[in-house]
SEKOL-737414 format. One line per field, with one value per residue (C-alpha): residue in one letter; residue number from 1; x, y, z. Coordinates in nm, 4 decimals. Layout:
residu (A_...) $
num (NUM_...) $
px (X_...) $
py (Y_...) $
pz (Z_...) $
REM end
This chain:
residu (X_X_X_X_X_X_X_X_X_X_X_X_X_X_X_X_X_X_X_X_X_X_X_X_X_X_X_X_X_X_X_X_X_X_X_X_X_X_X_X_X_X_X_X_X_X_X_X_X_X_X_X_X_X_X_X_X_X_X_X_X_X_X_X_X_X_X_X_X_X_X_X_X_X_X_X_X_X_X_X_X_X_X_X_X_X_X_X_X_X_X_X_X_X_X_X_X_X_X_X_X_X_X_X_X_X_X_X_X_X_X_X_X_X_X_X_X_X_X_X_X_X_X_X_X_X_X_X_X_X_X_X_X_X_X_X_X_X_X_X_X_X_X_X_X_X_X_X_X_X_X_X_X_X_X_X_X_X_X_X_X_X_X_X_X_X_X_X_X_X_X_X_X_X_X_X_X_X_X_X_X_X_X_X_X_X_X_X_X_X_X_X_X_X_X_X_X_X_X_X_X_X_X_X_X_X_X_X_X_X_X_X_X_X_X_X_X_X_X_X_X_X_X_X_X_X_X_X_X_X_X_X_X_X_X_X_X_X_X_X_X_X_X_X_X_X_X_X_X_X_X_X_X_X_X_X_X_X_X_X_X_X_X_X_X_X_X_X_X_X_X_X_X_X_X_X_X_X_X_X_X_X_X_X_X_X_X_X_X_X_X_X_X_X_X_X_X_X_X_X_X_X_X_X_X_X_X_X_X_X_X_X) $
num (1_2_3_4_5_6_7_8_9_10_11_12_13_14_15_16_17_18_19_20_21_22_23_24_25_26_27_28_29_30_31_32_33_34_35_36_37_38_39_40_41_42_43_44_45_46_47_48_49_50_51_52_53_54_55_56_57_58_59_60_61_62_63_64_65_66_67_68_69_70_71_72_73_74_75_76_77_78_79_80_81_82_83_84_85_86_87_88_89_90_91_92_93_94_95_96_97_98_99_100_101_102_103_104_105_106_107_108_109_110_111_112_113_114_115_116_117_118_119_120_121_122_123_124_125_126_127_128_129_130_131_132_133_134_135_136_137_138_139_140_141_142_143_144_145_146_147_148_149_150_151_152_153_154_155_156_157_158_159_160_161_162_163_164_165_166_167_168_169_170_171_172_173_174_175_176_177_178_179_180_181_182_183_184_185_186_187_188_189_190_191_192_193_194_195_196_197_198_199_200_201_202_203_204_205_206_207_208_209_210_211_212_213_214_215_216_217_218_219_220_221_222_223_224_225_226_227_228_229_230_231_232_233_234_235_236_237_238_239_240_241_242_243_244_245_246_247_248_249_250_251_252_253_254_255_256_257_258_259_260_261_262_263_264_265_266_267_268_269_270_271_272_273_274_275_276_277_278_279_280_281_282_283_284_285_286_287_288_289_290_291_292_293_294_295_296_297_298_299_300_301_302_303_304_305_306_307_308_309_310_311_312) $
px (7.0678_7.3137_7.4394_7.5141_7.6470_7.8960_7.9829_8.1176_8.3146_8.4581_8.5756_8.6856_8.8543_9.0215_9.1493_9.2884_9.5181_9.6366_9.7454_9.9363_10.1130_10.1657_10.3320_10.4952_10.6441_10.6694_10.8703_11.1239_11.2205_11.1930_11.5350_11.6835_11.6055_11.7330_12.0501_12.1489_12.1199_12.3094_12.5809_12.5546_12.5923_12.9191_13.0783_12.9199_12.9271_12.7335_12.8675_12.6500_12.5240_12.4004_12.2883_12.0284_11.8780_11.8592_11.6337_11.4637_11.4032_11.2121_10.9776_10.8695_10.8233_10.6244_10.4427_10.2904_10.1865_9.9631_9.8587_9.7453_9.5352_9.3736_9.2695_9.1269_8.9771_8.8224_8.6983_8.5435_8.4450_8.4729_8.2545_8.6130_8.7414_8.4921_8.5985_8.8439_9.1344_9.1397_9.1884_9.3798_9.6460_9.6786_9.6805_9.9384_10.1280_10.0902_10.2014_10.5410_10.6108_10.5411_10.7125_11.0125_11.0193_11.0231_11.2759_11.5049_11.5194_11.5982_11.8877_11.9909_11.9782_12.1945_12.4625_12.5124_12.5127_12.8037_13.0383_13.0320_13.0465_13.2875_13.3431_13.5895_13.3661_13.5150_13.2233_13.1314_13.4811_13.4003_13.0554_13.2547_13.4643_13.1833_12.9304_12.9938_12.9271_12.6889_12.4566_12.3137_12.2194_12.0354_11.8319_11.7768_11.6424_11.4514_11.2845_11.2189_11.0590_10.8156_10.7026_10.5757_10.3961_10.2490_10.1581_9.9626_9.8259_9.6251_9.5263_9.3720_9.2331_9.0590_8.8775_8.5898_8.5440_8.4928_8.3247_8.0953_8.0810_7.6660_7.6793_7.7715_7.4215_7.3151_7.0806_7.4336_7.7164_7.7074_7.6898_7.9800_8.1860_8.1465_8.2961_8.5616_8.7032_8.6543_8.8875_9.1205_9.1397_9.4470_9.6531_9.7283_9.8218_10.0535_10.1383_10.2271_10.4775_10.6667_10.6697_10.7920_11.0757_11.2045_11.1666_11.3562_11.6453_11.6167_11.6277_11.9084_12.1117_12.0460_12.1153_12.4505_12.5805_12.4409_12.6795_12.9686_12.9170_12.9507_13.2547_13.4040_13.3456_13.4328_13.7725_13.8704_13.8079_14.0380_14.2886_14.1841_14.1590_13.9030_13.7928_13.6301_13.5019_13.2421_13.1053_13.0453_12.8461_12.6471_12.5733_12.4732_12.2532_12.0529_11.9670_11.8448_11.6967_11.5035_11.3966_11.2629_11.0241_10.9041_10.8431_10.6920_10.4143_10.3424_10.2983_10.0680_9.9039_9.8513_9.6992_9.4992_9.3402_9.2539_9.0271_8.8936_8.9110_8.5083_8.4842_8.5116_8.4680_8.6102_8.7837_9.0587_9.0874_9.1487_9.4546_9.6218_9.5645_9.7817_10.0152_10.0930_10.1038_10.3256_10.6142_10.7624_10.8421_10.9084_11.1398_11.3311_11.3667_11.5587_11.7666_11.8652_12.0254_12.1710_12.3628_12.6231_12.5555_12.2183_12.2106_12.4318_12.2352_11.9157_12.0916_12.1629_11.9019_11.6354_11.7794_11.7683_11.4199_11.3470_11.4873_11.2898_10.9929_11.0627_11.1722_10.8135) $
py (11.5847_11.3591_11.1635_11.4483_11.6343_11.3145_11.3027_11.7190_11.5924_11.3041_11.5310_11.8020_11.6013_11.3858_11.7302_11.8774_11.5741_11.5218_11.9136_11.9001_11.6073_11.7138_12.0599_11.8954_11.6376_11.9590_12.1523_11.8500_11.7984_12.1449_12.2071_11.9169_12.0903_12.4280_12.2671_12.0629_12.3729_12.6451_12.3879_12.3486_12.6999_12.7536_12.4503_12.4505_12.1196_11.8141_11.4900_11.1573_11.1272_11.4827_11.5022_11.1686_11.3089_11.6456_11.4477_11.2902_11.5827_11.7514_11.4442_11.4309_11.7609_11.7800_11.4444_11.5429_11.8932_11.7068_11.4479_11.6778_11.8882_11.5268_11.4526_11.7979_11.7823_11.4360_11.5376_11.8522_11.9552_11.6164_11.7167_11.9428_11.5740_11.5036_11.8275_11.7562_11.7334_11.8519_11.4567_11.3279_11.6609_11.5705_11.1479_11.2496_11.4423_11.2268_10.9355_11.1128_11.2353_10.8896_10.6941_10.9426_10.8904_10.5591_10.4456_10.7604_10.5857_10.2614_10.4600_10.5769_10.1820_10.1066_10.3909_10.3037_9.9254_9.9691_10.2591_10.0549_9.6901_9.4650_9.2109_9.0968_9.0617_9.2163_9.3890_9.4898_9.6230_9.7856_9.9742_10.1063_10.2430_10.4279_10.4346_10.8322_10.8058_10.5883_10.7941_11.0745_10.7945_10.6064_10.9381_10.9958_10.6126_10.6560_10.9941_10.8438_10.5129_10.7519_10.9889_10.6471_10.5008_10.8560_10.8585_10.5506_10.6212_10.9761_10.7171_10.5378_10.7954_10.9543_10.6507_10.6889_11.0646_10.9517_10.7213_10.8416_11.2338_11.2473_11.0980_11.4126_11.5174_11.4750_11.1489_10.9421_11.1389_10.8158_10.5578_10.7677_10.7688_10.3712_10.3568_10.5368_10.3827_10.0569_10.1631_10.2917_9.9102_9.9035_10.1911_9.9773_9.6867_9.9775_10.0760_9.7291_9.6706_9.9859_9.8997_9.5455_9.6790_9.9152_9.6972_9.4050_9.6648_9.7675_9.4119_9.3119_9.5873_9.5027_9.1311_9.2073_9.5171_9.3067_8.9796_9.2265_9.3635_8.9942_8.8948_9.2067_9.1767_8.8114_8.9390_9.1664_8.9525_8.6732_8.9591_9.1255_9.4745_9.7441_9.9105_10.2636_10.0050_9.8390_10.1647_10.2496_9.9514_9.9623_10.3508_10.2385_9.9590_10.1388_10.3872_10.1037_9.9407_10.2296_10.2069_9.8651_9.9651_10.2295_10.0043_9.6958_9.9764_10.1250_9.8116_9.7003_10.0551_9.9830_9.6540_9.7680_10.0612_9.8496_9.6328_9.9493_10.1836_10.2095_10.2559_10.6203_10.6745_10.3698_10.3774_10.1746_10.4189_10.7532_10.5409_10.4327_10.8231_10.9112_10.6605_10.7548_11.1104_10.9907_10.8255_11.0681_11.3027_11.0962_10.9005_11.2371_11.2955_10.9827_11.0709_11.4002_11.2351_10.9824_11.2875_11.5003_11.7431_11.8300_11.7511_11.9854_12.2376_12.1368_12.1413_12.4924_12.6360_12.4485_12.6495_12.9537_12.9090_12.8191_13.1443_13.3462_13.1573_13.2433_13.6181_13.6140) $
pz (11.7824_11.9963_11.7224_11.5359_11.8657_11.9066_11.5390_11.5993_11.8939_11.8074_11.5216_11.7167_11.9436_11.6407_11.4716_11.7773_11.8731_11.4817_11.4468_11.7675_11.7019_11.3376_11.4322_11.6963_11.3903_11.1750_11.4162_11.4944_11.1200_11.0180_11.3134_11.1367_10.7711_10.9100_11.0774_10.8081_10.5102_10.7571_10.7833_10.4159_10.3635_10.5858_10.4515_10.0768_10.1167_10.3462_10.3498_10.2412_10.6145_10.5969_10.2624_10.3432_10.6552_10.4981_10.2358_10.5027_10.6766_10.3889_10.2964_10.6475_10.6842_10.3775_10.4205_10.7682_10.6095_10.3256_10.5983_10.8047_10.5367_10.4246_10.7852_10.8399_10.5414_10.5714_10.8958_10.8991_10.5311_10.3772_10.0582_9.9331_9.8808_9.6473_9.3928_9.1610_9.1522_9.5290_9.6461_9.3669_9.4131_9.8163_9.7829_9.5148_9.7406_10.0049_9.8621_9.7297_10.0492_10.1992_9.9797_9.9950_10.3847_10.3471_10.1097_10.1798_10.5405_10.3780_10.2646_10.5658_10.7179_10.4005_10.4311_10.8189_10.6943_10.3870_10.5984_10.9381_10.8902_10.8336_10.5540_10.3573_10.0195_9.7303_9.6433_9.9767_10.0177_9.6699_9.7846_10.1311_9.9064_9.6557_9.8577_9.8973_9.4940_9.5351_9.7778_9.5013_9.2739_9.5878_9.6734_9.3203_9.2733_9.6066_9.4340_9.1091_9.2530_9.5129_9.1982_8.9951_9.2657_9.3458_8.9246_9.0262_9.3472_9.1473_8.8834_9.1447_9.3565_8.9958_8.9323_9.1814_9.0344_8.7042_8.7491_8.9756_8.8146_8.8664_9.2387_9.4300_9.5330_9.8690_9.7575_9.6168_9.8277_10.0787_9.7613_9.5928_9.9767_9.9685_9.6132_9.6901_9.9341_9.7755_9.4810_9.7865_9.8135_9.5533_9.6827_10.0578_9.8428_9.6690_10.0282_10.1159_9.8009_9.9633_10.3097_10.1921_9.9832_10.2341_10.5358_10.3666_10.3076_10.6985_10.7769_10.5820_10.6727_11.0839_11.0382_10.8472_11.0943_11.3661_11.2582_11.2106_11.5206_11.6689_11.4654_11.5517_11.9047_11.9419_11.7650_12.0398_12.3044_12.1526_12.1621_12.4889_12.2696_12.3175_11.9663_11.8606_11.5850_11.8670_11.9523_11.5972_11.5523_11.8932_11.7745_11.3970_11.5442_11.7481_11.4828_11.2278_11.4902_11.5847_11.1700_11.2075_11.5099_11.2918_10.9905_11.1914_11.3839_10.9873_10.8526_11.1452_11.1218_10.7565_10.7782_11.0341_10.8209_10.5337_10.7754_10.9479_10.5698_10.5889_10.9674_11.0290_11.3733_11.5030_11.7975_11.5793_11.3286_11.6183_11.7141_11.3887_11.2680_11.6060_11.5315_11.2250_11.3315_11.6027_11.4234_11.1744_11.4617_11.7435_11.4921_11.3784_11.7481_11.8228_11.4820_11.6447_11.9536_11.7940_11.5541_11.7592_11.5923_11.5733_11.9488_12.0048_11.8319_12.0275_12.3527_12.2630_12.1664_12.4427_12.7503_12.5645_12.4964_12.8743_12.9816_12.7601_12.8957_13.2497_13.1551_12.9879) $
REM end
């Protein structure tokens, strides 16, 4: 029928845009990953920079793989959702991943904060100095924090299945589809804890290297000096800031899923699925350039892969 005709479209259409954009995201952390653990290998050892976007790298990489096999899934043989523990394994998963990404970035916003600025605090003077230290105790936090909330989120995502364990035949499967994503209710305001936490940690850290980047600059002028110090900052705040764009289009993406979570084939929903798609690589992209050297590496290795394409 047409309905049905525009239902395999719109579905076609849907899967086709999410896998390019996810191996497109897959590809651009996967050179970071690669980069990052060849360097690691020749120098046995990465410093706290490399070690967090190394961590990054993976949870992205990882996240948009389970992403992606939820949105295929969802889309084109949604009954596999409903077989346990298939959903509860990948919203596990997911979540981890997620929630890695996300505070593992907050990380990142925190490190650039504590090794750049400027203050005279004692205790900020302390953390520049440990904050090398402090790093594998961060990442480990960040880790520990992601696996609870994922413990929760496959709590949550179990629920509908048990309760709901004679509902899977054709008469119930819509009743059982409506129930479920009614207890998916819980898991955004999970979401929204997260994105909270991290963005506040994002924000603070951009106000504070933002206000050392002012007293710093209102210093030189006073003394008519130019400082390697300025670029430093103007370099770090473009990186964070980059991080709060990211976390103010989630958090909108977010909000705007849990008013369109039983719309399926909204318009609304196709674009927050390609935003979300959109981010994790386009994000890792801007990382790269704003690291020496992983650009360098890219710049490298792109014109060799534009000759072989014209030798081809």
């Amino acid at each position: 029928s047409p309905q049905q005709y525009n239902v395999t479209s719109y579905g076609a259409t849907t899967v086709a845009i999410i896998t390019l954009e996810a191996f497109a995201g897959l590809w651009i952390n996967a050179f970071i990953v690669c980069v990052l653990c060849i360097a690691w290998i020749k120098k046995k050892t990465l410093n706290s920079n490399e070690k967090i976007l190394l961590l990054l790298g993976c949870s992205r990489f990882c996240y948009l793989c389970f992403s992606w096999v939820y949105s295929f899934l969802s889309i084109i043989y949604p009954n596999y959702l409903h077989v346990h523990p298939i959903l509860q394994l990948i919203v596990f998963f997911q979540t981890f991943f997620n929630y890695s990404n996300l505070w593992v970035s907050a990380c990142l916003c925190v490190f650039y904060c504590i090794k750049i600025a400027n203050f005279r605090n004692s205790y900020f003077i302390y953390l520049k100095v440990k904050i090398d230290r402090i790093v594998p105790w961060l990442l480990l936090g960040s880790g520990t924090l992601a696996l609870s909330i994922a413990i929760i989120a496959y709590d949550i995502a179990d629920k509908p299945h048990c309760n709901n364990r004679n509902s899977t035949g054709p008469g119930n499967f819509w009743k059982a589809n409506i129930k479920m994503d009614k207890h998916f209710f819980p898991s955004f305001f999970l979401a929204g804890f997260g994105y909270a936490a991290s963005f506040t940690a994002v924000i603070f850290s951009a106000l504070l290297l933002l206000f050392s980047l002012w007293r710093h600059k209102c210093k030189m002028q006073k003394n008519s000096m130019n400082s390697l110090s300025v670029d430093a900052h103007i370099r770090a705040m473009k990186s964070i800031l980059s991080f709060v764009v990211m976390y103010s289009f989630n958090f909108v993406c977010l909000v705007l899923k849990m008013v369109y979570v039983t719309k399926k084939e909204s318009p609304m929903t196709f674009l927050i699925v390609v935003f979300q798609y959109t981010f994790p690589g386009v994000h890792s992209l801007i990382l790269i350039f704003s690291n020496p050297k992983l650009e360098k590496t890219l710049l490298k290795i792109l014109p060799l892969e534009s000759v072989k394409c014209k030798v081809c």
